[in-house]
C-alpha positions as CSV (number, residue, x, y, z in Angstrom):
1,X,-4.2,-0.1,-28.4
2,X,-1.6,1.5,-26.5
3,X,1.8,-0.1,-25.6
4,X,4.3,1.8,-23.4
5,X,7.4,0.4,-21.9
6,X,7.3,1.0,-17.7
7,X,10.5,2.4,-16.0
8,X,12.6,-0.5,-14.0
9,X,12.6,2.0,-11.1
10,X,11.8,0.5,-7.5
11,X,8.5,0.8,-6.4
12,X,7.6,3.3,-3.4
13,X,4.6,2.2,-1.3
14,X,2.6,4.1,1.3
15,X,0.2,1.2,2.0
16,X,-0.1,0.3,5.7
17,X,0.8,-3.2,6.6
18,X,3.3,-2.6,4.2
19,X,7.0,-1.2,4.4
20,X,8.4,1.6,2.1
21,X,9.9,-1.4,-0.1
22,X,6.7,-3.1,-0.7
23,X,7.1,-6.3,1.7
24,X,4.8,-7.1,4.3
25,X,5.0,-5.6,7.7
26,X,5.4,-8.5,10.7
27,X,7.1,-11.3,8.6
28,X,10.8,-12.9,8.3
29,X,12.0,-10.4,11.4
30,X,15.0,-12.4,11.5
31,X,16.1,-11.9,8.3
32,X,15.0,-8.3,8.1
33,X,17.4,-8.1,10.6
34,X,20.7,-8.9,9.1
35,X,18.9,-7.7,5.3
36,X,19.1,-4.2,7.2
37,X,22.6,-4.8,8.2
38,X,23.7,-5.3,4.5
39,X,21.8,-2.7,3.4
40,X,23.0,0.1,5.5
41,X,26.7,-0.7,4.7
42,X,25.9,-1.0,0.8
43,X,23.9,2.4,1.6
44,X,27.3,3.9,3.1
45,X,29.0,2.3,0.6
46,X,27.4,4.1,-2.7
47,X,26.9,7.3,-0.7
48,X,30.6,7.7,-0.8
49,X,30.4,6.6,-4.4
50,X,28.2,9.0,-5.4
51,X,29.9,11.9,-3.6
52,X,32.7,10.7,-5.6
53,X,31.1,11.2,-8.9
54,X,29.4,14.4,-7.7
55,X,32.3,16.0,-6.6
56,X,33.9,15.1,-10.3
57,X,31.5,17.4,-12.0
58,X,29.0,13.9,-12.8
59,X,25.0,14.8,-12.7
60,X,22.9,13.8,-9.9
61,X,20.2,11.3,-11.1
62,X,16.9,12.6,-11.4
63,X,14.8,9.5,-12.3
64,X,11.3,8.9,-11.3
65,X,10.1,6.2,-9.0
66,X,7.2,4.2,-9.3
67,X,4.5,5.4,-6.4
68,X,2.0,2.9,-5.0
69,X,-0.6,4.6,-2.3
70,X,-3.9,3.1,-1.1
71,X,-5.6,1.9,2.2
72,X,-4.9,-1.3,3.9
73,X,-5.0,-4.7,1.6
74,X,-5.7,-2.4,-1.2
75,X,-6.9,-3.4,-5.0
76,X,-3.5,-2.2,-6.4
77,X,-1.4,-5.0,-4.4
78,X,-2.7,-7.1,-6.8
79,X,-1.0,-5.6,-9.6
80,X,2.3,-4.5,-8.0
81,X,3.4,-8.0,-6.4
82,X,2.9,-9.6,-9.8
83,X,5.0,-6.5,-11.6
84,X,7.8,-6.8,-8.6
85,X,9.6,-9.7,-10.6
86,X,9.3,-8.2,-14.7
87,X,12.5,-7.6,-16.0
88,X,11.3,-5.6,-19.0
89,X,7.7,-4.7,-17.6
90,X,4.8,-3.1,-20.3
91,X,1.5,-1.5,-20.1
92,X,-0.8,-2.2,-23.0
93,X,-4.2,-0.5,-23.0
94,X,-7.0,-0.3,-24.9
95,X,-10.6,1.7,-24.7
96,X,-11.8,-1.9,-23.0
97,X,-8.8,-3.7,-21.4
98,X,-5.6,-3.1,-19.5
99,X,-2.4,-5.6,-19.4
100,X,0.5,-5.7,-18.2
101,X,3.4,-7.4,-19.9
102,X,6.8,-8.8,-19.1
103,X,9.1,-9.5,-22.2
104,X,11.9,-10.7,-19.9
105,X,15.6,-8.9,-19.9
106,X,16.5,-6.5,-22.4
107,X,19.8,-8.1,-22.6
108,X,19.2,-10.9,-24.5
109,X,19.4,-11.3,-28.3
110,X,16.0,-11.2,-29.3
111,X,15.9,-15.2,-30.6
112,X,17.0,-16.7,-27.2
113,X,14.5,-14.2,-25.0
114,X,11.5,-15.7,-23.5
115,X,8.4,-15.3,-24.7
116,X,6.5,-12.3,-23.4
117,X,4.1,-13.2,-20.5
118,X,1.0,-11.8,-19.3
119,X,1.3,-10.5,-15.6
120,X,-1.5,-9.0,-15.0
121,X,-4.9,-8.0,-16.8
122,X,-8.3,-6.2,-16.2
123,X,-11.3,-5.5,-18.7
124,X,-13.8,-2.7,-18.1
125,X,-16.1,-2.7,-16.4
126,X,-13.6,-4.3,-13.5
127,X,-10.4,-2.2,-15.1
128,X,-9.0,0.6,-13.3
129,X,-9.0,3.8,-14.3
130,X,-5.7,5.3,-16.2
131,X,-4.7,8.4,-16.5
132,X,-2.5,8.5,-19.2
133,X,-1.3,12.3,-19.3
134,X,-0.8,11.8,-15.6
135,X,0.4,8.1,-15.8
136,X,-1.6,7.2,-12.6
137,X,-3.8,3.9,-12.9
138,X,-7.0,4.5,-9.8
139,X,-8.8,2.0,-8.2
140,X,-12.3,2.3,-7.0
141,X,-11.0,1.7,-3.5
142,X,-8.9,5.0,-3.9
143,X,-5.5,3.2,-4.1
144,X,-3.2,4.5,-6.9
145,X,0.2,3.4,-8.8
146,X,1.7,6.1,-10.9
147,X,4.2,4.6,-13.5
148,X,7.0,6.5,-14.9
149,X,7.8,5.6,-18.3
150,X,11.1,3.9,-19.4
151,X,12.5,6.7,-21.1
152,X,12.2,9.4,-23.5
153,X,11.3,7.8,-26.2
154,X,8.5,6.1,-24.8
155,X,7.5,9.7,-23.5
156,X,7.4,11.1,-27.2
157,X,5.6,7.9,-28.6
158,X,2.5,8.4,-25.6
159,X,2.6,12.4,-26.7
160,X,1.2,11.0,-30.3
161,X,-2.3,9.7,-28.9
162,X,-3.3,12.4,-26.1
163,X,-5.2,15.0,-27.3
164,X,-6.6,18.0,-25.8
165,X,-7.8,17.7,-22.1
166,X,-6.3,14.5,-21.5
167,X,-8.7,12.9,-23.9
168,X,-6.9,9.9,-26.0
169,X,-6.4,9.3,-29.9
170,X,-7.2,5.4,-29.7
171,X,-6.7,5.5,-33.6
């Protein structure tokens, strides 16, 4: 079994019906509304902050976000509304089974954190396809959700099972 931490990165979608931040198209106008209201002054806001630490010699952030693309009510949705709400979301795989996991905050001490909770789960011959070297997880429908890793470390640690060709060490 595999066990990689996913990035806390904002999903992306390009799924119509849906809007770039994942909530469906058509509903709660009125709160949309004055939502986008708040949003563009906090946009203005850390703009200027982050011209402010640019201009002080600081380093532009380069992270990854999480990409989410299929066709109308596509088989990925599933996944992606349960994962919106992890704190401390992780994919576990195996040659017969995919999960994915929400230990809770990161910023707890270990003996008051939750315990870890199953979000969402697949076995073959239902599961997705993954894509490890190219952390993408396909559905038969076509729709896609490419997961950047939490950091480094995690990077290094998936490194130790691929194998030539994309092919996986499940040992």
């Amino acid at each position: 079994m595999i066990v990689l931490r996913l990035s806390d990165n904002t999903l992306a979608f390009d799924v119509p019906g849906r809007r770039l931040d994942g909530t469906v198209k058509g509903k709660k106008l009125i709160r949309r509304f004055f939502w986008n209201i708040v949003r563009g002054i906090g946009t203005a806001v850390g703009y200027v902050l982050y011209l402010a630490h640019n201009s002080a010699g600081g380093k532009a952030s380069t992270e990854r976000v999480a990409q989410v693309k299929g066709p109308e009510n596509a088989m990925v949705l599933d996944l992606v509304d349960r994962l919106r709400g992890a704190k401390g979301p992780w994919l576990a795989c195996s040659p017969s089974s995919l999960a994915i996991v929400d230990t809770g905050s990161t910023f707890t001490d270990p003996a008051d954190a939750p315990p870890p909770r199953i979000l969402w789960q697949a076995r073959r011959p239902q599961a997705p396809e993954v894509d490890l070297r190219g952390r993408t997880i396909t559905w038969p429908d076509g729709s896609t959700f490419e997961f950047p890793l939490h950091g480094r470390t995690e990077d290094r640690h998936l490194r130790t099972f691929l194998g030539p060709q994309g092919t996986i060490n499940w040992t």
